[in-house]
N, C-alpha and C positions, 0 to 999 in steps of 0.2 A: 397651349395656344392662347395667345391675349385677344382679348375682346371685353364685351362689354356684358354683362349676367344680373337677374334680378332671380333670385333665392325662394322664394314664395311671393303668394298673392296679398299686393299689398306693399313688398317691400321696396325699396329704392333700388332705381340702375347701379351698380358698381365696377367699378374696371379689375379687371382677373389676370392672372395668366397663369391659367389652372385649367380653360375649357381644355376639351378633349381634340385630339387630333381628330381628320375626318377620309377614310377612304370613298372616292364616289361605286357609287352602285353601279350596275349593268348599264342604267339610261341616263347616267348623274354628271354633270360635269363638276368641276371641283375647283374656283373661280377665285383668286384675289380679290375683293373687293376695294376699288379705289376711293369710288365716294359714293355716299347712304344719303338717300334724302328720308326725312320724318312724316310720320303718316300719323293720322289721328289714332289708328289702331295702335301706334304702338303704346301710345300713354296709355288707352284704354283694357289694353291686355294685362298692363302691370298692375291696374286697379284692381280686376276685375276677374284676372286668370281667364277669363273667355280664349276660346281657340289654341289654350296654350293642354300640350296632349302631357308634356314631364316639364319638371324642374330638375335644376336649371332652366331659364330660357334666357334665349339673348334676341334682341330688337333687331329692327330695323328689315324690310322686305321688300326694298324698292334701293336696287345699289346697282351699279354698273361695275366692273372689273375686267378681269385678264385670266383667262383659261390657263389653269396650272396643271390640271390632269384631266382624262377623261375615262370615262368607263368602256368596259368590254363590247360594249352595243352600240355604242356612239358611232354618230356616221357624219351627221352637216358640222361638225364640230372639230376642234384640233387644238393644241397647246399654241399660247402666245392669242388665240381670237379675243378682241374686245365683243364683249357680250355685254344685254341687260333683260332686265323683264322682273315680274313679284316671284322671286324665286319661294315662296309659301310664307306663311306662318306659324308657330307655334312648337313644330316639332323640330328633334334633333337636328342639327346642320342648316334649319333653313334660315338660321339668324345672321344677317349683312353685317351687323355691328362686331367682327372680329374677323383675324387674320386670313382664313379662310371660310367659306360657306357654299352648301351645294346648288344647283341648278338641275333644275330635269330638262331634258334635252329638249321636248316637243312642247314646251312653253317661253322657251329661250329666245333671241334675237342677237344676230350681230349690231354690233354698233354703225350706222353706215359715217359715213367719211366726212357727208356735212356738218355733223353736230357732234360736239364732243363729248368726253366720258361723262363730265358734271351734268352736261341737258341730258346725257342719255337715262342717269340715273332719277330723273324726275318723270322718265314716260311709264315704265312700267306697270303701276298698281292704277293710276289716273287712267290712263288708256283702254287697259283693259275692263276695269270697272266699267267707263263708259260703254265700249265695244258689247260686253255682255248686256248690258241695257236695251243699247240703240238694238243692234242686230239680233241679240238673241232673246230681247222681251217687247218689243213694240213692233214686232214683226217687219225690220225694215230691209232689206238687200242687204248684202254686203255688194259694196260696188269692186269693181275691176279696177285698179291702180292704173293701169295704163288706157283706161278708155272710162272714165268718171260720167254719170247718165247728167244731161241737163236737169237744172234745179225745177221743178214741179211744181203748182200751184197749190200742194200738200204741205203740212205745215207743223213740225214739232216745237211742243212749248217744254223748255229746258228749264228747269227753277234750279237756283243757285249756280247762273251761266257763267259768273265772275271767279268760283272757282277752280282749283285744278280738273277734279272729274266734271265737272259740270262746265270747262271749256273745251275739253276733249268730247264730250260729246255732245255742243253745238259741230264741231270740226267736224265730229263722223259722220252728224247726221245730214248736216249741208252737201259733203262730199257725197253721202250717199242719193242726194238729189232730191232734199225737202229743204224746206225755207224755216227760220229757227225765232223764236219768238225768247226771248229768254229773260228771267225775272235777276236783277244785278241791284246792289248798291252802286249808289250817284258817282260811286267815284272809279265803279269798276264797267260801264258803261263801253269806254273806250276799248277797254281789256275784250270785253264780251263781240262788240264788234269787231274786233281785228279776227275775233274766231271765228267770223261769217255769220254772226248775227243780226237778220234784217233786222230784225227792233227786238229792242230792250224795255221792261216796264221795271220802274222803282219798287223794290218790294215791301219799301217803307211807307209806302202808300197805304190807306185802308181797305182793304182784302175787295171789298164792294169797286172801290176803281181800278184796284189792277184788272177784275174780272173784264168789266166795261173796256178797258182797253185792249187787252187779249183780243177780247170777242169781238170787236171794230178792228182791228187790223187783220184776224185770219179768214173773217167772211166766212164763214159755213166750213173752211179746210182743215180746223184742228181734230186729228185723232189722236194723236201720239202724245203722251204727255210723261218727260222722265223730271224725276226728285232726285236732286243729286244731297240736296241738304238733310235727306233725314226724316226731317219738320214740317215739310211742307205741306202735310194731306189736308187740314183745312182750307188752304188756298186749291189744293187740288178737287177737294168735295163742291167747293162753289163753280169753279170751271167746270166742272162734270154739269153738275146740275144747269147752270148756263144753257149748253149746248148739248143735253141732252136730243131733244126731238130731232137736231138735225143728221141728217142720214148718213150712213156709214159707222161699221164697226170700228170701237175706240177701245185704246190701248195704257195702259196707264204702268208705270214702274219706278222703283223709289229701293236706294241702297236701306231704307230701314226693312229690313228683314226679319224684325221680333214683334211687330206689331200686328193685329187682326185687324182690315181696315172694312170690315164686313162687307156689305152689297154697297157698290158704287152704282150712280144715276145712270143711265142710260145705255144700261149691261155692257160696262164698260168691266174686260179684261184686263184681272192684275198680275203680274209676276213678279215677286221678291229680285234683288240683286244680291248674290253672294257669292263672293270671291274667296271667302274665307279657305277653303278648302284645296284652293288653286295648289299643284305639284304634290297633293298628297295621292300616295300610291294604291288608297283602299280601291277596291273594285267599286265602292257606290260614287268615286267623282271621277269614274271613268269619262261620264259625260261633259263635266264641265272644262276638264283636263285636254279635250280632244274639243271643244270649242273654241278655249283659250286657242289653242296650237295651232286652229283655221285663222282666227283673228291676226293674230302674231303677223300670218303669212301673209296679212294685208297691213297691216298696220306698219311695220317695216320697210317695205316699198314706199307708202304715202310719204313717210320721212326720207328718206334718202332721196326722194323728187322734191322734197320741199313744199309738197301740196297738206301735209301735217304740219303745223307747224308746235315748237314745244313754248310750254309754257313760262311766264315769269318766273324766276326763283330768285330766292337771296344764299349766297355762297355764303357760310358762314366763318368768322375772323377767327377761328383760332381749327386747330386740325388736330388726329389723332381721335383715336374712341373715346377718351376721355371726354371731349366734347360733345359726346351723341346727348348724355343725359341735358346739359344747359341746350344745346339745341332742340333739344322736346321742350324745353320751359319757352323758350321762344315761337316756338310751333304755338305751344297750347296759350298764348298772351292775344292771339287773335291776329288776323288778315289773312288776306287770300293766298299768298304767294306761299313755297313749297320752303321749307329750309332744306338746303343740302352740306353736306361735311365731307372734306376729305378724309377720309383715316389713314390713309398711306401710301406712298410714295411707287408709280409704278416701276 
């Protein structure tokens, strides 16, 4: 099978046609992949071997495609369905960057009708990141797609709103009926509002006035506070300490998941974000597995109403796996927007 292989940790992407064929398991779907968008995880895994379980491994965990088999257990699924979602990382089959790769069924989505295979392939890892954030670490509702709550004088602060996860969850969390406060570069401003962000603070500013601004515009309503950049817990330690005294239990979460960010002001509860484990079959991410699968079942709906909207991307000029690796060099060169690749032809 052709795709795309990095050998060990450390080495370069290479194009093959030598990976292993793949039958899907009992809950697996066994999917074409048309086109892969680039995640910062993938350059990071080739560095770094994190998350990856054997070598070989092949990239890319955020693709849309076409259902070419399915397993014996499969039920909402069928050959020929456009699908998408992080179909994993790391282990055997869950790598996008070649001719085939698998999907677990209860983390899956069809593609709905308004958006096509290219946006669908930029929802998956962005969305659900968010999703696990907003709903399952700030403690906020999942709201009902077809009956969304009035937006609330409650107020989540988004840091790094300009980004992919970090615009999906301004999106979620407004949908879910809070007002969004989100920290953007000047030039991504526009970008952060279109996600339903009331205000935006420069994050280029000195940490002491983004605080001052935060805390004049949410009056007493900030609890919720997601880090989608990583980076952000000293601008998160001064917000905290800010608004400490004032009342109400405060939620704080942030996709870095290796760091210890010891006791925060104002007994303010943390929970890691990590995806990493999404579709893997061990009994210990039973939970996260069966969260994803509830998110899914909203997240899908909001798009196909067009009350999610998908993000910027840049479709990149040349196709085929061969291109996934210069498309991670463009990924990793900086800006907000997603690259996506076609690999082949449906």
């Amino acid at each position: 099978m052709k795709g795309i292989k990095v050998d060990q940790v450390g080495s370069e992407f290479q194009l093959t046609e030598d990976l292993p064929n793949l039958t899907p398991g009992p809950n697996q779907l066994l999917v074409k992949p048309i086109y892969g968008a680039v995640n910062p995880v993938d350059e990071m895994m080739r560095g770094s071997g994190l998350l990856v379980t054997s070598w070989p491994w092949t990239p890319c965990c955020d693709v849309a495609g076409t259902v070419v088999q399915v397993g014996s257990d499969v039920t909402r699924f069928q050959v020929g369905d456009q699908v998408f979602g992080c179909q994993g990382v790391g282990f055997p089959g869950s790598g996008g960057a070649a001719e085939r790769c698998f999907f677990r069924e209860d983390v899956t989505a069809k593609r709905p009708d308004n958006i096509s295979l290219a946006d669908a392939a930029t929802v998956g890892c962005g969305s659900e990141t968010a999703a696990v954030g907003v709903w399952g670490c700030l403690s906020v509702a999942m709201p009902d797609p077809q009956n969304l709550p009035a937006v609330s004088d409650e107020w989540v602060l988004v840091l790094g709103g300009g980004g992919n996860v970090g615009a999906y969850a301004v999106q979620l969390a407004k949908l879910s009926g809070y007002k969004v406060i989100a920290t953007v570069s000047p030039k991504s401003v526009e970008a952060a509002k279109a996600s339903g962000a009331d205000e935006t603070v420069d994050y280029n500013l000195p940490i002491e006035d983004q605080v001052a601004k935060i805390k004049a515009a949410t009056k007493g309503g900030l609890h919720r506070i997601y880090d989608s950049t990583s980076a952000g817990i000293n601008t998160v330690k001064k917000v905290l300490e800010a608004i400490k005294d004032e009342p109400g239990q405060k939620y704080f979460t942030s996709v870095n998941d290796w760091e210890d960010f010891g006791t925060l002001a104002g007994d303010t509860k943390f929970l890691a974000i990590s995806l990493g484990p999404v579709a893997r079959p061990n009994p210990e991410h039973n939970q996260l597995n069966a969260d994803v699968a509830k998110y899914m079942k909203v997240i899908q709906p909001l798009l196909a109403s067009g009350k999610l909207r998908v993000g910027d991307y840049t479709l990149f000029d040349k196709t085929g796996f061969e291109a996934f690796p210069e498309a991670v060099k463009l990924q990793s060169s900086g800006g907000a927007k997603k690259v996506v690749v076609k690999f082949q032809d449906e």
